[in-house]
C-alpha positions as CSV (number, residue, x, y, z in Angstrom):
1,X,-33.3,25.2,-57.0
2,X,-36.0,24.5,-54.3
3,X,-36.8,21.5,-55.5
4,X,-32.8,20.5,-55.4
5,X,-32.7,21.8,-51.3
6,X,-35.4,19.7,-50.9
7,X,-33.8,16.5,-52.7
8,X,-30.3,17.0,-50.7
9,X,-32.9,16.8,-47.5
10,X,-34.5,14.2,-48.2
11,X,-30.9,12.0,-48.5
12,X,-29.3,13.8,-45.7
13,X,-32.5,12.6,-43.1
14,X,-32.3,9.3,-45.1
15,X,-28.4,8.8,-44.4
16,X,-28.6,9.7,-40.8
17,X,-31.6,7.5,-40.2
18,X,-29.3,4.3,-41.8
19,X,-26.3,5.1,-39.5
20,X,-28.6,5.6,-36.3
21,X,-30.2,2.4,-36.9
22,X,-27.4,0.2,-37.3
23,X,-27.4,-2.5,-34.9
24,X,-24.4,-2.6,-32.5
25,X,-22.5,-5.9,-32.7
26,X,-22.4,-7.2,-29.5
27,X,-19.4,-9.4,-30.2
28,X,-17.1,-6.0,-30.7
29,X,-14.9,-6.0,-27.3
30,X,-15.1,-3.6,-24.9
31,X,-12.0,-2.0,-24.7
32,X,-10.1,-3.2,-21.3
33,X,-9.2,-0.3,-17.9
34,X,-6.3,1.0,-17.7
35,X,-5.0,0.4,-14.1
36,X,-2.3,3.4,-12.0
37,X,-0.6,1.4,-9.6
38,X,0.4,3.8,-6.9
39,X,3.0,2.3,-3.8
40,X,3.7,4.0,-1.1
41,X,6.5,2.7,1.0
42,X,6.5,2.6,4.7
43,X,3.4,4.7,5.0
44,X,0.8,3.4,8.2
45,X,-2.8,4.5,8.7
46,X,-1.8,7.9,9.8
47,X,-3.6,9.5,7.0
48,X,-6.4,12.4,7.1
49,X,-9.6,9.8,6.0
50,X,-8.3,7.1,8.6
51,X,-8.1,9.3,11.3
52,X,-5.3,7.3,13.5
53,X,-3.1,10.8,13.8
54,X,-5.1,14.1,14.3
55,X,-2.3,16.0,12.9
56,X,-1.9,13.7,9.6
57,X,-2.1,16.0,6.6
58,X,-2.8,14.0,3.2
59,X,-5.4,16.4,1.0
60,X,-4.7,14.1,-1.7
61,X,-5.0,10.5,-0.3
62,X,-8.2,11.9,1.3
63,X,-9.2,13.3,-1.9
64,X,-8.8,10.0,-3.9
65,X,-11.0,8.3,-0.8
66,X,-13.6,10.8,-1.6
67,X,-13.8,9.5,-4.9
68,X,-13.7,5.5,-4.4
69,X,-13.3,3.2,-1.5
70,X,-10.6,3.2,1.2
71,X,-10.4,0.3,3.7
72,X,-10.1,1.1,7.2
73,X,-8.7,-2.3,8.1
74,X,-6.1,-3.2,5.8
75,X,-3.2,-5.2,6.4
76,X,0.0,-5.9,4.6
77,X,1.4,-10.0,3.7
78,X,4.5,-9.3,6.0
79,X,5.7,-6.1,8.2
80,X,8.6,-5.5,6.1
81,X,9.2,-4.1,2.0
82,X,10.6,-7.2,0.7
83,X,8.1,-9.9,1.5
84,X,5.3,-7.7,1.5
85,X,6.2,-6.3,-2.1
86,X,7.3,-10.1,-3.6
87,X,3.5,-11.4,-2.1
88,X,1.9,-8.9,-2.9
89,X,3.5,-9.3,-6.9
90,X,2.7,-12.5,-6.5
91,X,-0.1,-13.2,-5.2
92,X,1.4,-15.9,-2.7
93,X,1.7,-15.3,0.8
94,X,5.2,-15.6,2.9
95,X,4.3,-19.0,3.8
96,X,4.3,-20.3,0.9
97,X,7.7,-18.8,-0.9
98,X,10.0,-18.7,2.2
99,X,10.5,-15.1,1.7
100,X,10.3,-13.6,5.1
101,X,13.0,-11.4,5.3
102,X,14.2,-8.0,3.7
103,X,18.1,-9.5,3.7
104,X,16.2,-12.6,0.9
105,X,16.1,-12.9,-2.3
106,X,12.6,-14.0,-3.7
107,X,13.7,-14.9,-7.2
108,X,14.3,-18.1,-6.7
109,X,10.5,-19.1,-5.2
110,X,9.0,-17.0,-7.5
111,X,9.2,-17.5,-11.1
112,X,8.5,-14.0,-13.0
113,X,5.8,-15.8,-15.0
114,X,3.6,-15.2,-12.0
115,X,4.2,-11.4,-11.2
116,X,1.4,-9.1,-11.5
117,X,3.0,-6.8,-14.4
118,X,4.2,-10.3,-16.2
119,X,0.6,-11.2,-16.3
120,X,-0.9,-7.6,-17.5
121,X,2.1,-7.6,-19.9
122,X,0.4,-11.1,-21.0
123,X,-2.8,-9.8,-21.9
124,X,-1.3,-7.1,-24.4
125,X,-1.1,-4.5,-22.1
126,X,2.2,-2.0,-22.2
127,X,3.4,-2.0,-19.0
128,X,5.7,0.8,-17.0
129,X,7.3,0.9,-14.2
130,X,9.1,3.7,-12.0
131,X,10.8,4.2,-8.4
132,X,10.1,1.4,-5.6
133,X,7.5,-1.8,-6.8
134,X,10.0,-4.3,-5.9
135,X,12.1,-3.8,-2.9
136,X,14.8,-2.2,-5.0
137,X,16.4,-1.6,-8.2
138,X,17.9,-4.8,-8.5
139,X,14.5,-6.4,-7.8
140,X,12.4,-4.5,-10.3
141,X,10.9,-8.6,-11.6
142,X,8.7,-9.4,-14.3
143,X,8.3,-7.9,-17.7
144,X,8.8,-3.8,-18.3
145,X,8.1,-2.1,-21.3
146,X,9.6,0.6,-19.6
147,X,11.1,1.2,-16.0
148,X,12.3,4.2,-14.7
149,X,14.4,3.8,-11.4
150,X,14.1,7.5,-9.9
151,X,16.9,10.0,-9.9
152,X,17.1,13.0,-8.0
153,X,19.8,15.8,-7.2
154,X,22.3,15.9,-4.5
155,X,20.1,15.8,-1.2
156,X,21.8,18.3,1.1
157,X,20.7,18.6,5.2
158,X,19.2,22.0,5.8
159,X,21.9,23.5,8.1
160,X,19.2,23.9,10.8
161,X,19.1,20.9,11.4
162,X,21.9,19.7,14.5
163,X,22.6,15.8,13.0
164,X,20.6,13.1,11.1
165,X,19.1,11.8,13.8
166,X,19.2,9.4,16.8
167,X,20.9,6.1,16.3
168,X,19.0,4.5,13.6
169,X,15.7,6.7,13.6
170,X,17.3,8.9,11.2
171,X,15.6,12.3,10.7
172,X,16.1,16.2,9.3
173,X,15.3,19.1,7.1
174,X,16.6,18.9,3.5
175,X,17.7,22.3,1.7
176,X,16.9,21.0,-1.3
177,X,13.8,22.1,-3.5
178,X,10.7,19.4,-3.8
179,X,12.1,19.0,-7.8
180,X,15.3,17.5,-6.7
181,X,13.8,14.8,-4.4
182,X,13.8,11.1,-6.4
183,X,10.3,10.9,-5.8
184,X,9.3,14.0,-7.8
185,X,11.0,13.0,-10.6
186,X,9.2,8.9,-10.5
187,X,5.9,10.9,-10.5
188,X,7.3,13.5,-13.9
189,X,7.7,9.9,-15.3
190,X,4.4,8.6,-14.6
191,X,2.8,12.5,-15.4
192,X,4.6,12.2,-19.2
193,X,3.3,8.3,-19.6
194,X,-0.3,10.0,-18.8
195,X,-0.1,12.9,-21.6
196,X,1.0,11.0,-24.3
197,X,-1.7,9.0,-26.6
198,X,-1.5,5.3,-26.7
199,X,-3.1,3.0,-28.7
200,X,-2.7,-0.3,-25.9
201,X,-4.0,-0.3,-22.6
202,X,-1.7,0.4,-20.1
203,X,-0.6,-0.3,-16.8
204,X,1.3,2.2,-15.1
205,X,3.3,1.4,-11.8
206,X,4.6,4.5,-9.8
207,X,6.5,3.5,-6.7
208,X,7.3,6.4,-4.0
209,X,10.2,5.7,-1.7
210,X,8.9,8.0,1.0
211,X,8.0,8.1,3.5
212,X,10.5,5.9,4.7
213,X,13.7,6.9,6.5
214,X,15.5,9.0,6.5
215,X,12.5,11.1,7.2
216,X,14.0,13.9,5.2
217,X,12.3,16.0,3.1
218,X,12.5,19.7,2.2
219,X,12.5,22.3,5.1
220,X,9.1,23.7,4.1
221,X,7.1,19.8,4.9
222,X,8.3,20.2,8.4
223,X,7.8,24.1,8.9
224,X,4.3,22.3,8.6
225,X,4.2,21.2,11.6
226,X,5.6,23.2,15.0
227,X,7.5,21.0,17.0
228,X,5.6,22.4,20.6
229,X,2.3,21.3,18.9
230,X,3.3,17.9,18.1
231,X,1.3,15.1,19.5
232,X,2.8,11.6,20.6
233,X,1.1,8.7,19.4
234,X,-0.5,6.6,22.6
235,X,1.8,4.9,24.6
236,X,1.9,3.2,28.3
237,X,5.1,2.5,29.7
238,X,4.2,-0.5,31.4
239,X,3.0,-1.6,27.7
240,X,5.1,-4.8,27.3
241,X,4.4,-6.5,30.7
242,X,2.4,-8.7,29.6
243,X,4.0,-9.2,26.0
244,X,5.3,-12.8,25.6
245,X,8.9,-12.8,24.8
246,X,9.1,-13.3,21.5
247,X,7.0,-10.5,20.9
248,X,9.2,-8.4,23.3
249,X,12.5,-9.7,21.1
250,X,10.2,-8.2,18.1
251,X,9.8,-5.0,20.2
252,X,13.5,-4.3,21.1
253,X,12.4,-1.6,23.9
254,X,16.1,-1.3,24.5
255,X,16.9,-0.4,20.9
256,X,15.6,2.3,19.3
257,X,13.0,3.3,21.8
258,X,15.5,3.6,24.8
259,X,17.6,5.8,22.5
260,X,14.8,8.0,21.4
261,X,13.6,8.6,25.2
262,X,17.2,9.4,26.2
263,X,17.7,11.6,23.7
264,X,15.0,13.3,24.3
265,X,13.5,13.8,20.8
266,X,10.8,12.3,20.3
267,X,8.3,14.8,18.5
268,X,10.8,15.6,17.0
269,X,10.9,11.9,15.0
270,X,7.1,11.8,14.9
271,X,7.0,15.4,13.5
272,X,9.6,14.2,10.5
273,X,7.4,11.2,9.6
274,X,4.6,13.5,9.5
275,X,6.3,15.9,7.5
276,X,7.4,13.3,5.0
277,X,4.2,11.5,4.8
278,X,2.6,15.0,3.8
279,X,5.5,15.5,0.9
280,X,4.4,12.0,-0.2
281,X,0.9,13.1,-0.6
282,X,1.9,15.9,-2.5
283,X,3.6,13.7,-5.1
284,X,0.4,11.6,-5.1
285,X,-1.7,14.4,-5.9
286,X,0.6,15.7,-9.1
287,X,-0.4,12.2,-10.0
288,X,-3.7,12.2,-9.6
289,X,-4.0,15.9,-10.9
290,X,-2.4,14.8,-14.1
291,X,-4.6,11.7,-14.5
292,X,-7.5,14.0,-14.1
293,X,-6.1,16.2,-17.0
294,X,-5.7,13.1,-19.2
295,X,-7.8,11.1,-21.8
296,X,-7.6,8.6,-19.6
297,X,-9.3,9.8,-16.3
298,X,-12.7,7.9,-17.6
299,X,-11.1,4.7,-18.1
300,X,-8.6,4.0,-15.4
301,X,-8.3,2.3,-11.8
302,X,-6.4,4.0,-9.5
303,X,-5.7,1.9,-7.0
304,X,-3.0,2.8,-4.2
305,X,-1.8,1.0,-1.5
306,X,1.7,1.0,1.0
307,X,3.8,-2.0,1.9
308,X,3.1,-1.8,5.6
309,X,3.0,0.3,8.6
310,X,5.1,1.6,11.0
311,X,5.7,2.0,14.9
312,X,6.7,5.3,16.2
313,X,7.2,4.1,19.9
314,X,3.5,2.7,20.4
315,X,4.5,-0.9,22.5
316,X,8.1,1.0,22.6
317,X,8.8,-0.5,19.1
318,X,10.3,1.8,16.0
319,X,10.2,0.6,12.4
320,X,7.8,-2.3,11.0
321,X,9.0,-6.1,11.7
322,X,6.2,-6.7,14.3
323,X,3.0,-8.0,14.1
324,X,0.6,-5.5,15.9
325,X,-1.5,-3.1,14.8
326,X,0.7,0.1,13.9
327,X,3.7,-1.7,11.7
328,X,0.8,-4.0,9.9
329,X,-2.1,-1.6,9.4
330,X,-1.5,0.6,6.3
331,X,-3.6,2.4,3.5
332,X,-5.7,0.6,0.3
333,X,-7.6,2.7,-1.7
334,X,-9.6,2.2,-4.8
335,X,-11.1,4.4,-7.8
336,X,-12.9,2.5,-10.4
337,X,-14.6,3.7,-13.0
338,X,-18.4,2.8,-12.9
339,X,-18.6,0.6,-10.4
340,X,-17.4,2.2,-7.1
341,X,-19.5,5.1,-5.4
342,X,-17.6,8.2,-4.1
343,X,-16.4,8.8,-0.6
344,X,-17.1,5.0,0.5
345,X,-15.3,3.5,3.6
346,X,-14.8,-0.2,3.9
347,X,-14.7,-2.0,7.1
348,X,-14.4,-5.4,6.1
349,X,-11.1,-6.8,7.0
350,X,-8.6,-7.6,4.1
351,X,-4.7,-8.1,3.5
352,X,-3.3,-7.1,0.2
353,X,-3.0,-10.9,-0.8
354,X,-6.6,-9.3,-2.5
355,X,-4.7,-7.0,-5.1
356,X,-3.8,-9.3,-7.8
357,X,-7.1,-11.1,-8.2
358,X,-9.1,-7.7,-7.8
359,X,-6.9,-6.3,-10.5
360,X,-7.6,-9.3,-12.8
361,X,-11.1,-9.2,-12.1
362,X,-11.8,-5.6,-13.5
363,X,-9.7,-5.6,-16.0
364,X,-11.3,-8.8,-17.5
365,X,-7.6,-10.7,-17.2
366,X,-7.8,-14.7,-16.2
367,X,-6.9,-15.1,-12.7
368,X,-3.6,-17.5,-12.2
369,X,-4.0,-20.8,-10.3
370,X,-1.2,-19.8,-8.0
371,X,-3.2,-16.6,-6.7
372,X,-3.6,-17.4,-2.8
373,X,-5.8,-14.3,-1.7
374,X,-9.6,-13.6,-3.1
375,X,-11.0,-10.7,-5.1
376,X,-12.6,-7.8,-3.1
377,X,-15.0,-6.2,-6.2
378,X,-17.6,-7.4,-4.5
379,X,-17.2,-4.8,-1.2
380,X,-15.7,-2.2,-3.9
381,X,-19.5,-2.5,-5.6
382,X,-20.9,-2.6,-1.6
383,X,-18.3,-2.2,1.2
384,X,-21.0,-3.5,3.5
385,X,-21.2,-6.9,1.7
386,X,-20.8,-10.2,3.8
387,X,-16.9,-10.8,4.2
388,X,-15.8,-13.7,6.3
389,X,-12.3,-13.8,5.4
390,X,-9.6,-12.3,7.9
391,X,-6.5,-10.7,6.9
392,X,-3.1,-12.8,7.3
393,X,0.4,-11.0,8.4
394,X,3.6,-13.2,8.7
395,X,7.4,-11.9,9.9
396,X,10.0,-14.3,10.4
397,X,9.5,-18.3,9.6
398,X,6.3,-19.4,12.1
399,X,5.3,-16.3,13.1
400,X,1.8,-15.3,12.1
401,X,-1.0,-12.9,13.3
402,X,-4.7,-13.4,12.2
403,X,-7.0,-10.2,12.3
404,X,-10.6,-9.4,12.2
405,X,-12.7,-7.0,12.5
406,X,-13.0,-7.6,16.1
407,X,-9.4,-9.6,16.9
408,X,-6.2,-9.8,16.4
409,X,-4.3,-13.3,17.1
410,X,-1.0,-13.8,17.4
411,X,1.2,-16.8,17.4
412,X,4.9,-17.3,17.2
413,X,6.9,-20.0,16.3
414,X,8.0,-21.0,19.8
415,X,4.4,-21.0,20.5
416,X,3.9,-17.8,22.5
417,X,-0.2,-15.7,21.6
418,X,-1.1,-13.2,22.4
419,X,-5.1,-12.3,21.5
420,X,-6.3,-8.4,21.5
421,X,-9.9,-7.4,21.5
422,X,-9.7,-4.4,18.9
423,X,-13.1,-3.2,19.8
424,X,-12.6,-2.5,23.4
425,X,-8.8,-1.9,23.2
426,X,-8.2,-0.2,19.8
427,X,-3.9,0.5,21.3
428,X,-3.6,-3.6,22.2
429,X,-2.6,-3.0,25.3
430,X,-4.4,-5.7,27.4
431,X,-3.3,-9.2,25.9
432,X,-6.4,-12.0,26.7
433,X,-4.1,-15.0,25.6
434,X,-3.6,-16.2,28.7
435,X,-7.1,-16.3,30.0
436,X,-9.4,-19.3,29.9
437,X,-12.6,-17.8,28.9
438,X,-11.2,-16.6,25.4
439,X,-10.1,-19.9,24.5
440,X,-12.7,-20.6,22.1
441,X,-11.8,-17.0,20.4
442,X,-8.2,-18.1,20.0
443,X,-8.9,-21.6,18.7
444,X,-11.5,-19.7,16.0
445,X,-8.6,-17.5,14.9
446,X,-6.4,-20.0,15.1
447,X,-7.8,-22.3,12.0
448,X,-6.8,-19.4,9.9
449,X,-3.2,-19.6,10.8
450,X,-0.7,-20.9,7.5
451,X,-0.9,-24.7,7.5
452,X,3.0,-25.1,6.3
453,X,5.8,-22.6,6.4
454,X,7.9,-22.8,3.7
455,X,12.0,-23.0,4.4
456,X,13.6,-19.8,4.5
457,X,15.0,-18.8,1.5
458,X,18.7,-17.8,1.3
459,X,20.1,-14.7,1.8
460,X,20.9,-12.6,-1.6
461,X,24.0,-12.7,-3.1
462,X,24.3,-16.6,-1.6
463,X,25.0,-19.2,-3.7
């Protein structure tokens, strides 16, 4: 008996000894990311990590910074959801398709061949889709395995709350519960994609309408925030004086701004966008959360970004479709897997013309010809790596602005600049254009400027 123990040893050590030694083929592929694709729509850099509103609360944006890389100085393709979505799908800048415009229709300059989820569809990835990628429903482009719109119940205004606003800034409580809102139910789609086992890479898209007006959410996001404590972002009436006129027919002082002060509500608009940006980040983090549960936490980007920014009276503008700081500046954050560090913050200045090709690049795809921005995993491995190129906005046919980490340059299409040193005057409120000594600055800017400007495409539903 002993000697059969010690026989059935023997081959037991000898077995484990073959299988340990086996040589590991180095032609077996390494199996490719899977890639979470968060958008946030009409979200600007008030966020926790970037500090631009004290009273910003975003647990789980900051949380996913903690984890990756978060750029303080990124910049949207266009100040407005359609052309930044359709570049930033794309990969090809405003100037180049002619879409300029939310009231366009990209389709025709953009043939679905070269949209981002076409391309991962390409590769043999399966490839979802849910809430706001495109700019709507009609626009969801490309190829979809599976593409969930968003759905929600009846949204009913809390009956606290005296109207829905003032004039076009529309605001107000909701006496609905957070499961009824559209945007909980995008994020149950993405939260059943992530439990289930599957046997392709994916790529899953999950596209959050808010915070973008109305800035209505359930009563408890704004019981969040007093109204007596609210803070107004920075602001100097005599802001515009020496704004050029096309930027003041960007501004529209007498619009929506005029309204607001008449009315008297102010904080009151500011405190809604603050409440809905923090219900936002509470979808975000169910996301994240169920990622985290998943079999795929080790093996996924996250990367999440919004479509632009947005003016909440700062150079008496409301809305995006201008081209300083606050309706161009928005959020990019990355979490990949073995490569970046935790809690890292970018400086480097990039647009998100650098999504597509970064994408490609870690997930091992082959970048397209068309692609017009360059790959950032070099400043995701080291945000302080050298980085020369400036980020690009565009709104309207001819109208461009060129930032750096020191400048921002505009020019419009009737010719009017206007130059900002962003160093010494963080709130652009003293425009250099005009002066002689900085014209060496603007002509250095300007070489960055679009060298063509495509046609503006027509209007949807034209024939």
């Amino acid at each position: 008996m002993c000697h059969c123990f010690a026989k059935s040893c023997w081959w037991l050590i000898l077995c484990v000894w073959m299988v340990a030694t086996v040589p590991v083929n180095a032609d077996e592929p390494v199996p490719k990311p899977n890639v979470l694709f968060i958008a946030i729509d009409d979200l600007n850099h008030w966020v926790g990590h970037l500090g631009r509103h004290p009273q910003a609360r975003t647990p789980n944006l900051d949380r996913l910074a903690s984890q990756g890389v978060s750029f303080s100085r990124a910049y949207c393709a266009a100040p407005a959801c359609n052309p930044s979505r359709a570049a930033l799908m794309s990969g090809r800048r405003p100037s180049s398709t002619g879409c300029y415009l939310n009231s366009q229709d990209w389709r025709p300059a953009i043939p679905e061949t070269q949209l981002l989820n076409s391309h991962f569809a390409r590769a043999g990835y399966v490839v979802w889709g849910a809430g706001k990628i495109y700019h709507g429903p009609q626009d969801r482009g490309g190829h979809w395995d599976d593409y969930f719109a968003g759905h929600g119940g009846r949204l009913v205004r809390h009956p606290e709350a005296p109207d829905d606003g003032v004039g076009g800034i529309k605001f107000y409580p909701l006496a609905n519960p957070d499961e009824e809102m559209p945007d909980y139910q995008v994020v149950d789609f993405g939260i059943q994609k992530l439990r289930e086992k599957h046997d392709r890479p994916f790529f899953l898209a999950i596209g959050l309408y808010k915070p973008h007006m109305p800035f209505a959410v359930p009563k408890k996001w704004f019981d969040m925030f007093p109204l007596d404590s609210i803070e107004l972002p920075p602001y100097r009436e005599d802001d515009l004086e020496d704004v050029p006129s096309a930027g003041r027919r960007m501004a529209r002082p007498e619009g929506d701004h005029r309204a607001i002060l008449s009315s008297g509500r102010w904080r009151e608009a500011v405190r809604a966008y603050l409440a809905t940006i923090a219900f936002a980040d509470a979808q975000v983090g169910r996301l994240l959360d169920a990622l985290d549960q998943s079999q795929y936490r080790d093996n996924t980007i996250v990367v999440l970004w919004s479509d632009h920014g947005w003016s909440l009276g700062e150079k008496s503008h409301w809305r995006k479709f201008a081209l300083w700081e606050e309706p161009t500046r928005s959020v990019l954050i990355w979490r990949v897997p073995g490569l970046t560090a935790a809690g890292q913050q970018c400086h480097r200045t990039v647009d998100f013309l650098c999504v597509y090709p970064t994408l490609c690049e870690l997930a091992g795809l082959d970048r397209p010809e068309h692609l017009e921005g360059r790959s950032i995993v070099s400043l995701l491995k080291d945000p302080q790596a050298p980085w020369e190129l400036p980020a690009i906005t565009t709104y309207g046919r001819g109208n461009h602005t060129v930032r750096t980490e020191a400048w921002r340059y505009i020019r419009y299409a009737n010719g009017d600049e206007e130059l900002y040193n962003e160093m010494a005057d963080p709130f652009e409120y003293q425009n250099l254009a005009g002066r002689s000594d900085y014209a060496a600055i603007k002509q250095e800017l300007a070489r960055w400027l679009p060298a063509h400007d495509a046609p503006d495409l027509p209007p949807r539903g034209s024939q």
